[in-house]
Biopython code that builds the backbone (N, CA, C, O; Angstrom):
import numpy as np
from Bio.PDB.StructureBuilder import StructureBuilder

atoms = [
    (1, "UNK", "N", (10.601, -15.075, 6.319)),
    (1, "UNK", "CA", (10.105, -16.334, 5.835)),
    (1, "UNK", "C", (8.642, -16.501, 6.218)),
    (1, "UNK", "O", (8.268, -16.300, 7.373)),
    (2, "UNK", "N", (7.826, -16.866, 5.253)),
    (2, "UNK", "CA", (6.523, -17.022, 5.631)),
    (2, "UNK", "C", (6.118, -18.703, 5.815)),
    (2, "UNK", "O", (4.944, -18.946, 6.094)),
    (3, "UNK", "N", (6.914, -19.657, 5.687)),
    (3, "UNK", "CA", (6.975, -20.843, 6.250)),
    (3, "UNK", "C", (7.892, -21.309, 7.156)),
    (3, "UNK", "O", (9.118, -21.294, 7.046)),
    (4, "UNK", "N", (6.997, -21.862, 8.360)),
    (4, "UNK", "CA", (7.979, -22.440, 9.403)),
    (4, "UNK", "C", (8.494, -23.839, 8.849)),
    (4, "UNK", "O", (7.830, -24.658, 8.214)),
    (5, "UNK", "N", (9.203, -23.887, 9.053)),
    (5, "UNK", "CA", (10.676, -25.522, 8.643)),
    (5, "UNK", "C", (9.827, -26.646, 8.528)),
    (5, "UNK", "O", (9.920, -27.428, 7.582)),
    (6, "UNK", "N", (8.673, -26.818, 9.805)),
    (6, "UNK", "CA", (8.034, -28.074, 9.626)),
    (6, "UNK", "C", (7.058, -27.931, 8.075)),
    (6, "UNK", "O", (7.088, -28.892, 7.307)),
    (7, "UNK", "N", (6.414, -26.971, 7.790)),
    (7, "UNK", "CA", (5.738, -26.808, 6.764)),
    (7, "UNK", "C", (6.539, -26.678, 5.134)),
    (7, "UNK", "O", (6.067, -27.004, 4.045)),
    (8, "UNK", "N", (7.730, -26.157, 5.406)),
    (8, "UNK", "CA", (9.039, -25.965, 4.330)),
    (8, "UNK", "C", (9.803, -27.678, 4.103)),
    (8, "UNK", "O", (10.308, -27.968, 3.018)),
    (9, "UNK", "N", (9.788, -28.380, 4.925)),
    (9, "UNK", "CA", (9.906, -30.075, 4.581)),
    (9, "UNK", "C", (8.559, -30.389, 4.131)),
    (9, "UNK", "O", (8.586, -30.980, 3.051)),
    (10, "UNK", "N", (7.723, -30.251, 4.459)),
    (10, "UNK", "CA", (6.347, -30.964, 3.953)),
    (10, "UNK", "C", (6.223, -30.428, 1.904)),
    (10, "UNK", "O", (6.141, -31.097, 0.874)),
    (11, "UNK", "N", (6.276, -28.826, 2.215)),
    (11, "UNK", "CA", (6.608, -29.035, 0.749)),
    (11, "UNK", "C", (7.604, -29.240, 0.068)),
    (11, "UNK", "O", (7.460, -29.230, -1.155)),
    (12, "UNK", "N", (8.790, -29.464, 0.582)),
    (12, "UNK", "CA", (9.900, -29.987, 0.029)),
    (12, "UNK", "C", (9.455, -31.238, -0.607)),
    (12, "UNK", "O", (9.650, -31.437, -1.806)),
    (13, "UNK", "N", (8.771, -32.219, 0.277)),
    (13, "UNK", "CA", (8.237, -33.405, 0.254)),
    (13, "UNK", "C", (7.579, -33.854, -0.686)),
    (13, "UNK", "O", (7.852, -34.921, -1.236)),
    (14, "UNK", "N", (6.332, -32.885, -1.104)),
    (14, "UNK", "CA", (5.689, -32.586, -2.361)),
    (14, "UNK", "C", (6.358, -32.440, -3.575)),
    (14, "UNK", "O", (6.254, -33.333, -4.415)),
    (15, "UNK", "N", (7.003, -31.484, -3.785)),
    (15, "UNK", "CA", (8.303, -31.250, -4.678)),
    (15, "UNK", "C", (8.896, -32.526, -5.212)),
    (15, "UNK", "O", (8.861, -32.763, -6.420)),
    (16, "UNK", "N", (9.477, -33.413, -4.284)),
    (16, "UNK", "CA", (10.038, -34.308, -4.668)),
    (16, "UNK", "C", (9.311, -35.368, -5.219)),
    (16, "UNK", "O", (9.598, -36.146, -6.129)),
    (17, "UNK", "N", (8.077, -35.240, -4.338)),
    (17, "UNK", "CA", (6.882, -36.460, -5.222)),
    (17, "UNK", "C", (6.526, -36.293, -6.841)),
    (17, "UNK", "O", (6.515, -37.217, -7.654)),
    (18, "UNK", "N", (6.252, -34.960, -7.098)),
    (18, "UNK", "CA", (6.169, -33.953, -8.087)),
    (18, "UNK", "C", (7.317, -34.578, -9.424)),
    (18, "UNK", "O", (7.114, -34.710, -10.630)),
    (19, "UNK", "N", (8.461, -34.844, -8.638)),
    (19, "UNK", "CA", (9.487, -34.976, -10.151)),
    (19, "UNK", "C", (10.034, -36.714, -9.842)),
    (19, "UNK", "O", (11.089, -37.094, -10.350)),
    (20, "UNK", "N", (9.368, -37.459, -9.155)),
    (20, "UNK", "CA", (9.576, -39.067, -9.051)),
    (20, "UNK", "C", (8.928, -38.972, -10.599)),
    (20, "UNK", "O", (7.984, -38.248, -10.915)),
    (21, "UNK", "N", (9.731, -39.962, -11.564)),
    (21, "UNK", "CA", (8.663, -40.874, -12.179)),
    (21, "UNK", "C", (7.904, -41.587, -11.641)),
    (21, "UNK", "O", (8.208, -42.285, -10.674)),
    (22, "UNK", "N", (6.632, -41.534, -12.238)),
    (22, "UNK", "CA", (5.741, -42.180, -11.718)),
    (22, "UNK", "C", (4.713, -42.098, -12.670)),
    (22, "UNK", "O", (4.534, -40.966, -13.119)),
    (23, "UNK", "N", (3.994, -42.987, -13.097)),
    (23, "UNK", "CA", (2.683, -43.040, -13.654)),
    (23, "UNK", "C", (1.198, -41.722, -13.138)),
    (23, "UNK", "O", (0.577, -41.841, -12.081)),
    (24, "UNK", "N", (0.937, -40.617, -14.143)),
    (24, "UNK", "CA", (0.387, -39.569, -13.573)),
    (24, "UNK", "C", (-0.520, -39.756, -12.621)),
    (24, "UNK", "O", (-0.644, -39.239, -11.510)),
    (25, "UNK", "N", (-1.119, -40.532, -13.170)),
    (25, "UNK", "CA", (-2.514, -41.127, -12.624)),
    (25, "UNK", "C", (-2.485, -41.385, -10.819)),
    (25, "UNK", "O", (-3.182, -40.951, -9.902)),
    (26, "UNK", "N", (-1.272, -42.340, -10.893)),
    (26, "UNK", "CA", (-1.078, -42.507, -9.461)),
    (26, "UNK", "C", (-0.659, -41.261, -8.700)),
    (26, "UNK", "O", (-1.001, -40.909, -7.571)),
    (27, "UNK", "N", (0.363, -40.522, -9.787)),
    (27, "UNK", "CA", (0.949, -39.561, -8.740)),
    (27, "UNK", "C", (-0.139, -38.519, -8.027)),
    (27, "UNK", "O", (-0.006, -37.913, -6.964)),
    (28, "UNK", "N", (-1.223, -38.510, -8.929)),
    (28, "UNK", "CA", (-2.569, -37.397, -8.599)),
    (28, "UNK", "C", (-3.005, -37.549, -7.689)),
    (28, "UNK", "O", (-3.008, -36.702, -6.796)),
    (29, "UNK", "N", (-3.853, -39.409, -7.553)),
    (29, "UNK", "CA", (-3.757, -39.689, -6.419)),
    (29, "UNK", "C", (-3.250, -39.782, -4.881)),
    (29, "UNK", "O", (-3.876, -39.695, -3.825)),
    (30, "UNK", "N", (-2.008, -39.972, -5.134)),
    (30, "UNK", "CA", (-0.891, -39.429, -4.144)),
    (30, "UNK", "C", (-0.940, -38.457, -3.508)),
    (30, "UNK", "O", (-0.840, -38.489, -2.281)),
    (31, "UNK", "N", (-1.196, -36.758, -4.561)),
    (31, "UNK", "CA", (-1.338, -35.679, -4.001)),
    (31, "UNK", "C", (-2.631, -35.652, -3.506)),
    (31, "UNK", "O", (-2.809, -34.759, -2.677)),
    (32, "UNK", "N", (-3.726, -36.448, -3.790)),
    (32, "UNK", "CA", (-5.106, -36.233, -3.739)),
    (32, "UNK", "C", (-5.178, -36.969, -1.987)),
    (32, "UNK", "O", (-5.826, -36.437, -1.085)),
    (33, "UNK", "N", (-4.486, -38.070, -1.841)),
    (33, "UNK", "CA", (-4.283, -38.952, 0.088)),
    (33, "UNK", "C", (-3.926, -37.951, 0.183)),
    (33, "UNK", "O", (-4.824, -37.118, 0.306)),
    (34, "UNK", "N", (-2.195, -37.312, 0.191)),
    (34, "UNK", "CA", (-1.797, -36.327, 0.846)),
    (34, "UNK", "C", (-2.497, -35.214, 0.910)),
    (34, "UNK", "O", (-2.396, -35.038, 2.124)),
    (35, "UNK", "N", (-3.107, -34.360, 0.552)),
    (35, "UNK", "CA", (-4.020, -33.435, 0.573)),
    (35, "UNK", "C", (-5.409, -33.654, 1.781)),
    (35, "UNK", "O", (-5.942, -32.732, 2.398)),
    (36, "UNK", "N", (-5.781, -35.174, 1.881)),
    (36, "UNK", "CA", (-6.896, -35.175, 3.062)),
    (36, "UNK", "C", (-6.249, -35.814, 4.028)),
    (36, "UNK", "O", (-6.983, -36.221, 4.927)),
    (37, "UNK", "N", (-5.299, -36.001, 4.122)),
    (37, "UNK", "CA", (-4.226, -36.175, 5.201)),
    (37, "UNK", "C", (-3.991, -34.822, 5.893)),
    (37, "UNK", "O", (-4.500, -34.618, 6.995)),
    (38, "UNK", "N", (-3.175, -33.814, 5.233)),
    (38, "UNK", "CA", (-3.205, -32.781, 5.671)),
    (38, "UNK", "C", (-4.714, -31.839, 5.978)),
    (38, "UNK", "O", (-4.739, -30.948, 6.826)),
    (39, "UNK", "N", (-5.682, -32.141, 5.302)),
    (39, "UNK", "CA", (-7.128, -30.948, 5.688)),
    (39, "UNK", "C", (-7.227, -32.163, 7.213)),
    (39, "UNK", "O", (-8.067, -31.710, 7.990)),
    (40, "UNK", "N", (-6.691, -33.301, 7.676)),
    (40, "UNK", "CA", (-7.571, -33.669, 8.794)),
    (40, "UNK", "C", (-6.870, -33.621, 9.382)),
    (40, "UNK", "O", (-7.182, -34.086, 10.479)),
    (41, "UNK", "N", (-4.996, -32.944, 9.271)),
    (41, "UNK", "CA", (-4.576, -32.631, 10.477)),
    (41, "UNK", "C", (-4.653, -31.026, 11.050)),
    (41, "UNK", "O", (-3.943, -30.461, 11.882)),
    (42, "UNK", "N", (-5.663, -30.592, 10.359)),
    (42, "UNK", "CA", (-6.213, -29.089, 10.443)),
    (42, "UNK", "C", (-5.253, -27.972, 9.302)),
    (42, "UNK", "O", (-5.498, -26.788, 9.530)),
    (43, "UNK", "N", (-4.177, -28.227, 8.091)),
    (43, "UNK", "CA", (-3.225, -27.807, 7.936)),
    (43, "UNK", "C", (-4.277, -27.844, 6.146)),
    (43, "UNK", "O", (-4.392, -28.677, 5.247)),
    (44, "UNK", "N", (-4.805, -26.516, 6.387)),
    (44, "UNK", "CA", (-5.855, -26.123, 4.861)),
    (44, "UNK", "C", (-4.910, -25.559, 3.765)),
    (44, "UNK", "O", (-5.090, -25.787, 2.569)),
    (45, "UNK", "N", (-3.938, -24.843, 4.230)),
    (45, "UNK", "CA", (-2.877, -24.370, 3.041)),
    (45, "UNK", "C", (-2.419, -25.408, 2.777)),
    (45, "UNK", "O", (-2.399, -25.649, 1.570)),
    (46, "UNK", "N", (-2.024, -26.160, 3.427)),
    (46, "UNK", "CA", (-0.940, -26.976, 2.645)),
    (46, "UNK", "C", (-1.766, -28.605, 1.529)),
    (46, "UNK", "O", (-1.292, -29.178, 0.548)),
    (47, "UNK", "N", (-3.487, -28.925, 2.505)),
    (47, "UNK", "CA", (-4.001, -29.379, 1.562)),
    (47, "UNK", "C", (-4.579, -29.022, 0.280)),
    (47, "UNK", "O", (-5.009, -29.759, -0.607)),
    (48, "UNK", "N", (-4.501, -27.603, 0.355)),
    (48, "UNK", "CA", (-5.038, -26.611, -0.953)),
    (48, "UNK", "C", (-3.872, -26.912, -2.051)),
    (48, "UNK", "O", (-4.117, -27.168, -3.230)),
    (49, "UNK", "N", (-2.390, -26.832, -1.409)),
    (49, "UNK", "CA", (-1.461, -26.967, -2.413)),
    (49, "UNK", "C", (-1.357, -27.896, -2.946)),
    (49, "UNK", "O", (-0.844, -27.894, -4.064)),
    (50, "UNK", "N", (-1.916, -29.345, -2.209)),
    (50, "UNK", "CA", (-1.720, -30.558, -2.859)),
    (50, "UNK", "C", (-2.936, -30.289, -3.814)),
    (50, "UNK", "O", (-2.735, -30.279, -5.029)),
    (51, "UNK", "N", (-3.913, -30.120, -3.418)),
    (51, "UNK", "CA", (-5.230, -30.533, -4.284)),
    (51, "UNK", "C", (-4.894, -29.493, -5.152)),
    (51, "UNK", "O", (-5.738, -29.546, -6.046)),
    (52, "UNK", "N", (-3.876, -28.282, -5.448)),
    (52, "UNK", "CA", (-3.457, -27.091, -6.541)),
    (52, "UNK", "C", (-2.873, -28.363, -7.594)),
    (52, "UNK", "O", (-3.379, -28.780, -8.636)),
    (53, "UNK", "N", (-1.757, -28.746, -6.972)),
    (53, "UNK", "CA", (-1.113, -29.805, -7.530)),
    (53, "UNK", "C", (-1.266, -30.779, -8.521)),
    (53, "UNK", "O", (-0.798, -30.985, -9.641)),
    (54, "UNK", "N", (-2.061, -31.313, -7.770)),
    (54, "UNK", "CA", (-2.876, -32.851, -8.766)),
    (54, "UNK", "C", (-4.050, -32.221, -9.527)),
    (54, "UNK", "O", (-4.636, -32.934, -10.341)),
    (55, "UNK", "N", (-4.527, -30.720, -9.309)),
    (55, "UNK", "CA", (-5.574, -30.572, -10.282)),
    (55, "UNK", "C", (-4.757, -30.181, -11.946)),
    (55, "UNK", "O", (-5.019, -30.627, -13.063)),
    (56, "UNK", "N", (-3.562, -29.038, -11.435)),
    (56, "UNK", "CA", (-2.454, -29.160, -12.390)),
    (56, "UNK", "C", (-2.353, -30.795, -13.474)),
    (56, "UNK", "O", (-2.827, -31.182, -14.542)),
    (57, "UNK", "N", (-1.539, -31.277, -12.516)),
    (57, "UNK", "CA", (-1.114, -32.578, -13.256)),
    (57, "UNK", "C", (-2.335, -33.388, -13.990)),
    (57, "UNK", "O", (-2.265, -34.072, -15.011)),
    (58, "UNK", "N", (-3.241, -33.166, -13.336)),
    (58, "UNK", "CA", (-4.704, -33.714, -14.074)),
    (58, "UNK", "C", (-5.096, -32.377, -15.479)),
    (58, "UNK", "O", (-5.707, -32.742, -16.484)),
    (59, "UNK", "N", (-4.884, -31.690, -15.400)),
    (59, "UNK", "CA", (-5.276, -30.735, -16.222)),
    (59, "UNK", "C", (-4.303, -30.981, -17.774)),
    (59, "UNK", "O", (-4.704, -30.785, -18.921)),
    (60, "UNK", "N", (-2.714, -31.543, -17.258)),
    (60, "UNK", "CA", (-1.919, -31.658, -17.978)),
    (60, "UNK", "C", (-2.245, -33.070, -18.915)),
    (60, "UNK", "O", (-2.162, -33.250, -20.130)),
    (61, "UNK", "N", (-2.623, -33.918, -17.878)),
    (61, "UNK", "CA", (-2.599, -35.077, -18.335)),
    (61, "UNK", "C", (-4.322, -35.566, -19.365)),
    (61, "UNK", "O", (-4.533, -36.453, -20.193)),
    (62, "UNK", "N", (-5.147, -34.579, -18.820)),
    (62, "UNK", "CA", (-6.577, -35.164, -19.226)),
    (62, "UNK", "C", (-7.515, -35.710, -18.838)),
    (62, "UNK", "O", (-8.628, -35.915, -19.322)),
    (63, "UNK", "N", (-6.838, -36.066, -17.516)),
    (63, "UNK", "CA", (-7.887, -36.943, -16.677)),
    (63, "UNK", "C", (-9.239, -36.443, -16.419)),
    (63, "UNK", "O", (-9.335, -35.859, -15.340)),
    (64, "UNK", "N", (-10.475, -36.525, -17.225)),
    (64, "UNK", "CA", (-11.521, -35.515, -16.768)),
    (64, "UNK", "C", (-11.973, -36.111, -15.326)),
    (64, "UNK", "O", (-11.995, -35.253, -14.443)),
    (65, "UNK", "N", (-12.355, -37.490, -14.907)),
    (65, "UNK", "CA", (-13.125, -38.288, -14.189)),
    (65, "UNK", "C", (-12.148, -37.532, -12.848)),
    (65, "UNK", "O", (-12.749, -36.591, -12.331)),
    (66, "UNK", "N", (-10.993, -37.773, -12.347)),
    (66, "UNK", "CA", (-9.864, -37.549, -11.477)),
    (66, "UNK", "C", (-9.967, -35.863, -11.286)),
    (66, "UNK", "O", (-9.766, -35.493, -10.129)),
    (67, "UNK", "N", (-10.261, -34.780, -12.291)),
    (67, "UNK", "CA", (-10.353, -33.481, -12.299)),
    (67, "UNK", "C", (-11.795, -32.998, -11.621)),
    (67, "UNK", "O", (-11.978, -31.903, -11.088)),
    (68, "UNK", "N", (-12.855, -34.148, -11.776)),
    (68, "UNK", "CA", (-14.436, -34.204, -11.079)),
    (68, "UNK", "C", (-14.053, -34.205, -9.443)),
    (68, "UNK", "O", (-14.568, -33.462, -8.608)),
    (69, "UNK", "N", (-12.974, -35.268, -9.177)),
    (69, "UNK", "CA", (-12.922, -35.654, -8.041)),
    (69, "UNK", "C", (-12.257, -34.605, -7.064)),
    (69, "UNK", "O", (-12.576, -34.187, -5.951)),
    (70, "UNK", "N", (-11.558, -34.432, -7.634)),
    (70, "UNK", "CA", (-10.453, -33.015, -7.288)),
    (70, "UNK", "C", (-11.258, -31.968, -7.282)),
    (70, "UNK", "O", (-10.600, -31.095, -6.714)),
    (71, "UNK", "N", (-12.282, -31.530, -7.571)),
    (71, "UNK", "CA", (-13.126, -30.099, -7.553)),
    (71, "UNK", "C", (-14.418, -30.558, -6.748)),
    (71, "UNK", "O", (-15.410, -29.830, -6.758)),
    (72, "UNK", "N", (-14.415, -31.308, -6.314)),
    (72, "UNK", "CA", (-15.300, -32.076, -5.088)),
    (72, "UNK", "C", (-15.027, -31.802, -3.823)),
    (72, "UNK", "O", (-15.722, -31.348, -2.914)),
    (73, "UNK", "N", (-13.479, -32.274, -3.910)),
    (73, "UNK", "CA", (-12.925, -32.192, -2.898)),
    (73, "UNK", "C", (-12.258, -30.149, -2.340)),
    (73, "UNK", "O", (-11.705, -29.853, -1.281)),
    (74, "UNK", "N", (-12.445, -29.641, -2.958)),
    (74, "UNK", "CA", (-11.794, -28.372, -2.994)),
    (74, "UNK", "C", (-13.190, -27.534, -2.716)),
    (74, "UNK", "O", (-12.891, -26.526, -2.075)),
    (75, "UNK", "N", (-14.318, -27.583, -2.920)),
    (75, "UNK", "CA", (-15.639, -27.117, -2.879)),
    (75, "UNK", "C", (-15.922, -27.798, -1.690)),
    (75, "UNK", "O", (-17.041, -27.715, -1.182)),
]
sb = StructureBuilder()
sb.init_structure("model")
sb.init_model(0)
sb.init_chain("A")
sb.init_seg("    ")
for serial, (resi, resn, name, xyz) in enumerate(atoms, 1):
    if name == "N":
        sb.init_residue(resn, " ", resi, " ")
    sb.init_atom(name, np.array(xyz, "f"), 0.0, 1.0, " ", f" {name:<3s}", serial, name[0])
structure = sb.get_structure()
């Protein structure tokens, strides 16, 4: 296994945020807190996956302004 349990709930966690209905917009956001939540508890993989995440769902959805913000934050 290349994830320890505490990191295997965190993306479980994601996952589940991932298939809530929810309005996209917010959910991006969501991944976009969670993502500098995790880079400031020193944990860069797992904010990379969020900010993978919401750039996805932004890519899906169209959001150009939200896709600016997201490649800001990743650079």
């Amino acid at each position: 296994m290349d994830i320890d349990p505490p990191k295997r709930w965190q993306t479980l966690r994601l996952k589940l945020l991932w298939s809530l209905p929810k309005e996209p917009r917010k959910k991006i956001k969501d991944f976009l807190r969670l993502g500098d939540e995790f880079y400031a508890q020193g944990d860069e993989r797992l904010a990379n996956y969020c900010y993978g995440l919401s750039k996805r769902l932004a890519q899906e959805v169209g959001v150009i302004h939200l896709l600016k913000k997201i490649d800001q934050r990743v650079e």
